[in-house]
PyMOL commands that place a pseudoatom at each C-alpha (Angstrom):
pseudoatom trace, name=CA, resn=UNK, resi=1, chain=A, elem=C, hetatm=0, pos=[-8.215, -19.945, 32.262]
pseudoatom trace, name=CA, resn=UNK, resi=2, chain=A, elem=C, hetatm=0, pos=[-10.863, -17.185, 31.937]
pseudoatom trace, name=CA, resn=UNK, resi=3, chain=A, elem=C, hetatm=0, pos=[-12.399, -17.002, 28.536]
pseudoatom trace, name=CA, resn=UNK, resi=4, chain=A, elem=C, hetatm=0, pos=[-13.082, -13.455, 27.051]
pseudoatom trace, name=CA, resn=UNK, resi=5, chain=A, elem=C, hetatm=0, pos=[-16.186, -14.814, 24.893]
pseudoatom trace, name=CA, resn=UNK, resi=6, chain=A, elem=C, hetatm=0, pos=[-19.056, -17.574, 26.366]
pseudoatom trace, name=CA, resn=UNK, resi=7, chain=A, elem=C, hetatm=0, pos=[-20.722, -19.557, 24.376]
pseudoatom trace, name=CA, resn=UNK, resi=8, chain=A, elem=C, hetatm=0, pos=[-23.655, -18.226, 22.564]
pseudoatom trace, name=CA, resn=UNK, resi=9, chain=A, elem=C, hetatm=0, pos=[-22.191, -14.555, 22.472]
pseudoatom trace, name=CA, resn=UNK, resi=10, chain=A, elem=C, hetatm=0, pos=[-22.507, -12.884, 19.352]
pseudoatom trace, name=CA, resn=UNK, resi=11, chain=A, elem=C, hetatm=0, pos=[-18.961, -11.395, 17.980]
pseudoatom trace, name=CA, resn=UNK, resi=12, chain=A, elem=C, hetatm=0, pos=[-18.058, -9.013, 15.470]
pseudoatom trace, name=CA, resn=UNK, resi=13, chain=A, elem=C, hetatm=0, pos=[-15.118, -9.206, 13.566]
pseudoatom trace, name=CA, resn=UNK, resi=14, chain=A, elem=C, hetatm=0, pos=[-13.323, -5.926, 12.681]
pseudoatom trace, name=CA, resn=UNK, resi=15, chain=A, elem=C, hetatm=0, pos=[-14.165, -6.256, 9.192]
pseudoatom trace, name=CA, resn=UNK, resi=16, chain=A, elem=C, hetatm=0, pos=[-17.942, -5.944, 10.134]
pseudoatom trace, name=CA, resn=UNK, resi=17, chain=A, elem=C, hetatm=0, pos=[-18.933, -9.637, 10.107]
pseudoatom trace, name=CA, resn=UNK, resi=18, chain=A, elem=C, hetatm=0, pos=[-20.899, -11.112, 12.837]
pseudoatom trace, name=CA, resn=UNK, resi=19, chain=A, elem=C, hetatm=0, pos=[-20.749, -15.033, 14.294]
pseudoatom trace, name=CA, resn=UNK, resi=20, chain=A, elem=C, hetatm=0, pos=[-21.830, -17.083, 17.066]
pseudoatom trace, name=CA, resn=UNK, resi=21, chain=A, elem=C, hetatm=0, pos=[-19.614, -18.636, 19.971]
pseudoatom trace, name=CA, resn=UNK, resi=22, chain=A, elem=C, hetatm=0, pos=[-19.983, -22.260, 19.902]
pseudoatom trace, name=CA, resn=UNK, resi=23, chain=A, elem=C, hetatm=0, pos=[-17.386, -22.773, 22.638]
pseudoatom trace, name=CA, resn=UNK, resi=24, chain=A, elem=C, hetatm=0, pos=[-13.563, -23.408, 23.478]
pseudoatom trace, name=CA, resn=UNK, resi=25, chain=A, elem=C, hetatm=0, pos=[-12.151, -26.506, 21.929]
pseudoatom trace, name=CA, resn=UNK, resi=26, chain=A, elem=C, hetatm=0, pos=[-8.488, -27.617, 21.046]
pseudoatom trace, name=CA, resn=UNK, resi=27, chain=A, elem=C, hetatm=0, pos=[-6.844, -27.929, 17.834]
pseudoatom trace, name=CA, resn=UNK, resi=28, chain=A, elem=C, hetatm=0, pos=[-5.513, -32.067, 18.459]
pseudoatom trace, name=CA, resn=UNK, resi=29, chain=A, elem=C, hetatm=0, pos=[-2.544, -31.371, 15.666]
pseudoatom trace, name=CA, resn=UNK, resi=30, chain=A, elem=C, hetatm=0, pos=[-0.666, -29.142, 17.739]
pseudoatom trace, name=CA, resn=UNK, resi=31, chain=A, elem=C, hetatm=0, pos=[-2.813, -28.805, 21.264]
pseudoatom trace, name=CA, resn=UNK, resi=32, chain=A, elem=C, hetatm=0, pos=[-3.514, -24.739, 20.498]
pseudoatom trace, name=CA, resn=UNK, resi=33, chain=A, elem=C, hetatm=0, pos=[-6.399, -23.585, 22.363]
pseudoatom trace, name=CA, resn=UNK, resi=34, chain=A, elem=C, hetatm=0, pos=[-8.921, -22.446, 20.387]
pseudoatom trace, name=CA, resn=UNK, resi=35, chain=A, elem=C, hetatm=0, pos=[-12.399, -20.987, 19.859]
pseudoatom trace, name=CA, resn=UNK, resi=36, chain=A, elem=C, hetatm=0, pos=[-15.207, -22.659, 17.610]
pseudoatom trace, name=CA, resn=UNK, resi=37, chain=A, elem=C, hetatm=0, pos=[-17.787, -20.352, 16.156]
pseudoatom trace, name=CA, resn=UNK, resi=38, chain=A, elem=C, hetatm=0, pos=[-20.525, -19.897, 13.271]
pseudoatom trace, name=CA, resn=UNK, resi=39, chain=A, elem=C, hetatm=0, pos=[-21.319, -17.715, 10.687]
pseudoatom trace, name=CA, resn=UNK, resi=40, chain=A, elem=C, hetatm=0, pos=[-24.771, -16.414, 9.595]
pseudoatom trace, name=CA, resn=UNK, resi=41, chain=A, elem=C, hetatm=0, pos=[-25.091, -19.268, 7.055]
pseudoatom trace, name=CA, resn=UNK, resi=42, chain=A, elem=C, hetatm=0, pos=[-24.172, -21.793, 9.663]
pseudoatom trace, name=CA, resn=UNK, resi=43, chain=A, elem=C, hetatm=0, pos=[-20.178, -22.252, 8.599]
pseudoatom trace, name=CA, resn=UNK, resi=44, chain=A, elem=C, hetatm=0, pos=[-18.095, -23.663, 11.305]
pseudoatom trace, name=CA, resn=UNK, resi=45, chain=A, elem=C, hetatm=0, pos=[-14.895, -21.865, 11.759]
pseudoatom trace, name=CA, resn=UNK, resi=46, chain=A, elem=C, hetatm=0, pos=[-11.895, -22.382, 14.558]
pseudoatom trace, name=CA, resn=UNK, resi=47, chain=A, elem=C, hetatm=0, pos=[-9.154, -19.577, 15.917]
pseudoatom trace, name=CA, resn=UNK, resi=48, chain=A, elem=C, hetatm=0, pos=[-6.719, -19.662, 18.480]
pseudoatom trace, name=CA, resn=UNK, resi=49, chain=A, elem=C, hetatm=0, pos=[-7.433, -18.005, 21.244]
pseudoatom trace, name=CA, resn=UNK, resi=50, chain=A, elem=C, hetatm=0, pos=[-4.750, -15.749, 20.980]
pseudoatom trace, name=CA, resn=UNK, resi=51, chain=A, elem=C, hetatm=0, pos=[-7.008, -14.368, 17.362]
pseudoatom trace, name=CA, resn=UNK, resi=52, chain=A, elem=C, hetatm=0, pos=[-9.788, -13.886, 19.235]
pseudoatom trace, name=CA, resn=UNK, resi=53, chain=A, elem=C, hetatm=0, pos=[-8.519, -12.538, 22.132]
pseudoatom trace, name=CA, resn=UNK, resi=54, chain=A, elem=C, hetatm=0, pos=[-6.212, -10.452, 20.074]
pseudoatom trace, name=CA, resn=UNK, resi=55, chain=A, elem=C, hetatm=0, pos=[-8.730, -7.486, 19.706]
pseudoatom trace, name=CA, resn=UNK, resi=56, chain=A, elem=C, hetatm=0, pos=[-10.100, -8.234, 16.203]
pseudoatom trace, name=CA, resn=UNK, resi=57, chain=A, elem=C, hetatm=0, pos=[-13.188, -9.282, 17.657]
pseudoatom trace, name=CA, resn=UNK, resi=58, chain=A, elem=C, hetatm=0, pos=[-15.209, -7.731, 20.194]
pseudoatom trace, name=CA, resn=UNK, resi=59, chain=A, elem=C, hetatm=0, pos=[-18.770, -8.530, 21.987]
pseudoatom trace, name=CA, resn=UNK, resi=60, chain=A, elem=C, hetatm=0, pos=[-21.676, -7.336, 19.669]
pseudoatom trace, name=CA, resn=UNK, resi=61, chain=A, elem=C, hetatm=0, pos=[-22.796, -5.857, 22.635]
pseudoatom trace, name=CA, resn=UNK, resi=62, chain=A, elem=C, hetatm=0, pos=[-19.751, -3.388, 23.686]
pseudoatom trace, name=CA, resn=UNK, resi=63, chain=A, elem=C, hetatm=0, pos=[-20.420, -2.619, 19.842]
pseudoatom trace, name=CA, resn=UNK, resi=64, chain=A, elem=C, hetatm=0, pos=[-20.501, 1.391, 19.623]
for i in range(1, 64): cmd.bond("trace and resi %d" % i, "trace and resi %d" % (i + 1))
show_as sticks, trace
zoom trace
């Protein structure tokens, strides 16, 4: 399984907002593959892959 972000790559969500890959992890209620991240103010926040990967976030640095 290739992941689209690494951890430590900064993301920004289509609305503007920036966060922080911690890393792939799994959601143990249903076994969804997932990504962990943080906001600026240190919030911990987990999406399914297919949210992430779904083109409503993209790498800060392919940012135009």
């Amino acid at each position: 399984m290739k992941n689209l972000f690494a951890p430590n790559d900064i993301v920004i969500h289509k609305n503007g907002s920036e966060y922080k890959i911690i890393g792939r992890c799994t959601i143990e209620s249903n076994l969804t593959d997932s990504y962990a991240y943080r906001d600026k103010h240190g919030q911990m926040w987990i999406r399914p892959v297919s949210e992430m990967e779904d083109g409503r976030f993209i790498l800060k640095s392919d940012f135009k």
